[in-house]
N, C-alpha and C positions, 0 to 999 in steps of 0.2 A: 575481527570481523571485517572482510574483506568486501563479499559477497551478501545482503539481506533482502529477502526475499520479501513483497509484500502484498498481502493479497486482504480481501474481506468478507463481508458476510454475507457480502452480498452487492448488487453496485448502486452507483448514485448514492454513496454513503459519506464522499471525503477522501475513499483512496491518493488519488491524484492532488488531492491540496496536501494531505501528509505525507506523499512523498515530496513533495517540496521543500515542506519543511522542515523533513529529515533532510532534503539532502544541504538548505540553506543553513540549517545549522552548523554544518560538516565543515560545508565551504566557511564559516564565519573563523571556525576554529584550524583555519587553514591546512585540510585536506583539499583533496583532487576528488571532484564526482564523476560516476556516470550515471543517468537513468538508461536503462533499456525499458522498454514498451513492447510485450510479447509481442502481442496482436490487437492493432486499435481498427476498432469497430467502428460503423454509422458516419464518416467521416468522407468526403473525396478528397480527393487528389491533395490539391489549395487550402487545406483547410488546418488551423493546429491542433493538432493530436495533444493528445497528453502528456505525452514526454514534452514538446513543446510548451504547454503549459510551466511543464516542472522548472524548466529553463527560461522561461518569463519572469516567473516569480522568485526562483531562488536565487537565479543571476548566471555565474562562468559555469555552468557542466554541461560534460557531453551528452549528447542524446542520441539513444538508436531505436530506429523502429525495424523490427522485422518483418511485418507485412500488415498491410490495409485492406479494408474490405470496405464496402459503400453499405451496407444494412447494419442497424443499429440491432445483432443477434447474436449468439454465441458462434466465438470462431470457428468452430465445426462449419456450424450450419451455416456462417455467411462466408466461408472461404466455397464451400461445396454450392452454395446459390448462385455464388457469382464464377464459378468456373476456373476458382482461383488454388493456387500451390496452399493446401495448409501450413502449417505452424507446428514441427514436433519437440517436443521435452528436449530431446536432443539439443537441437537446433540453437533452444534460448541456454541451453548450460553452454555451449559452446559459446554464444557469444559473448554470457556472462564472465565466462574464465578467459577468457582475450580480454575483453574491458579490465579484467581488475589485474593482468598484466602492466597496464598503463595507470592505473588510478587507485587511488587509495580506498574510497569505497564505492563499489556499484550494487544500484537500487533495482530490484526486477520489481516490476509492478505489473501484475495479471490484469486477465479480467473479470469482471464481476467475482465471484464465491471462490474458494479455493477446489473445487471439482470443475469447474466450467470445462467443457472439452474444447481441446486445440484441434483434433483432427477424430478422425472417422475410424480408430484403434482406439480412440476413449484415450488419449494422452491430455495431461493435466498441466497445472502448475505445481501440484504436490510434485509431478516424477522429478520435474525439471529442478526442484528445491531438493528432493532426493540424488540425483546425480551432482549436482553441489554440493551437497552436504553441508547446505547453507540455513542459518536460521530464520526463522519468518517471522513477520509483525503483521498482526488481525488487525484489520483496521474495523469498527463497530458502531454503531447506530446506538444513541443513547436512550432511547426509551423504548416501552412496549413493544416485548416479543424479539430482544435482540437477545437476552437466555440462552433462547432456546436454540439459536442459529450459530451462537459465537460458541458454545458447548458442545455442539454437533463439531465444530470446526476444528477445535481444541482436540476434542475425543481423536477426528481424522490425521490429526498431527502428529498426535501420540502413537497411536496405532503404528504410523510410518516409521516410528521413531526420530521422527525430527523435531526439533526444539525449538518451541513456540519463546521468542525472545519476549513477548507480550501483547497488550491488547491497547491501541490507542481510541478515542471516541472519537470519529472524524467530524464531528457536527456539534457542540456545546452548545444548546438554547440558551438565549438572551436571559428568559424565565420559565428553568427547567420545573416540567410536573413533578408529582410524586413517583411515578416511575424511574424517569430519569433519576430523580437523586438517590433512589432506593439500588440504583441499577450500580453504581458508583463503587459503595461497597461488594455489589454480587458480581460484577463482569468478574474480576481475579478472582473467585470465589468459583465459576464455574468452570471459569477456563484456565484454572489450575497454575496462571501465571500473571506476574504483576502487571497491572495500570502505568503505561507509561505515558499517558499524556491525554490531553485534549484539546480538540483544535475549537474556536469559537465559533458558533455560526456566522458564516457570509466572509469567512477569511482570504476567500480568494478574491473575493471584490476587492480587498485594500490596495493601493498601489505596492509594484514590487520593494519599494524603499520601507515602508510602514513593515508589510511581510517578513521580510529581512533581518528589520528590529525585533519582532516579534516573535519568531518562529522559535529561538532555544528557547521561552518563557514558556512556550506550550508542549514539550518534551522533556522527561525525566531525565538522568544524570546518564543513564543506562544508553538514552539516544544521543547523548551529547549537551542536553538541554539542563533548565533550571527551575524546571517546575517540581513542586512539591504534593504526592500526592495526599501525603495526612493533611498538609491544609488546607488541600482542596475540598477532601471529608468535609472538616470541619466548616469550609463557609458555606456548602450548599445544605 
């Protein structure tokens, strides 16, 4: 796995803190990271984006962004509001398959859902993980109504034929409801593919040293990591 593609169900879910700490795991077991950042939204100039984030907290990888927009919208619509060059499928495989000429693994991280459109042809991050031919990890909201979102998501993947490597919970509550735990068992159960991890709530608040330690704990064997999910089952 060269190339993993990560997208989720939706946004303000964790994305961005689990690509960190896929890639800070990566780096622990001494590979080379990249993140690429298709298209980061809502941000100026000055400001750190998400790949920046990823590189805050995981520590040495490279980061690329391919274009910014100032409205917090889908890249469609705030590349076209603001008068700016969209973002095509093309574009992010291209830079993905340069990155992973240099580096051991690179991380594509979308935006928001996996349909969100990059340009005004309806170009996705599905195409762009289709012209890779790279596999993708769902990142998912642990309680009420992520079923329904992360199975729509599963199903679009499938259909593509591309290979959903699995489903991680970007947000673990401190004191999960009955949803969440009921959820535990059914996310693999809808989305046809194993549970590789869960990040805790408020993970990105830790300092990047705490992050660092932390991050294989909260990643299955599959990410690199050492979490286990039967006994995760088992304690919630």
């Amino acid at each position: 796995m060269t190339v993993l593609v990560i997208t989720g169900t939706g946004t303000e879910i964790g994305k961005t803190i689990t690509t960190a700490a896929v890639a800070a795991t990566a780096l622990a077991s001494g590979q080379t990271v990249a993140v690429l950042k298709a298209a980061q939204t809502g941000l100026r100039p000055d400001e750190r984006g998400d790949a920046g984030e990823c590189a805050r907290l995981a520590g040495g990888v490279t980061t690329a962004e391919l274009a910014r927009y100032p409205e917090p919208l889908a890249p469609a619509t705030a590349a076209r509001r603001a008068g700016l060059p969209s973002v095509r499928p093309r574009e992010i495989a291209e830079a993905a398959a340069k990155l992973a000429t240099e580096h051991d693994l690179v991380l594509v991280e979308g935006a928001g859902g996996l349909l969100v459109r990059f340009d005004d042809e309806g170009g996705t991050l599905a195409d762009a993980a289709e012209l890779l031919a790279a596999p993708v990890l769902v990142v998912a909201s642990a309680g009420l109504g992520t079923l329904n979102v992360t199975e729509l998501t599963a199903r679009e993947l499938r259909s593509r034929r591309l290979d959903l490597l699995g489903v991680v919970i970007g947000s673990w509550p401190e004191t999960p409801d009955l949803a969440s735990r009921c959820n535990v068992a059914d996310l693999p159960e809808v989305a046809g593919a194993p549970l590789l991890g869960a990040l805790p709530a408020g993970s990105g608040a830790l300092t990047p040293a705490d992050f660092r330690a932390s991050a294989p704990s909260w990643l299955a064997s599959e990410l690199g990591g050492t979490w286990d999910g039967v006994s995760f089952r088992e304690r919630v």
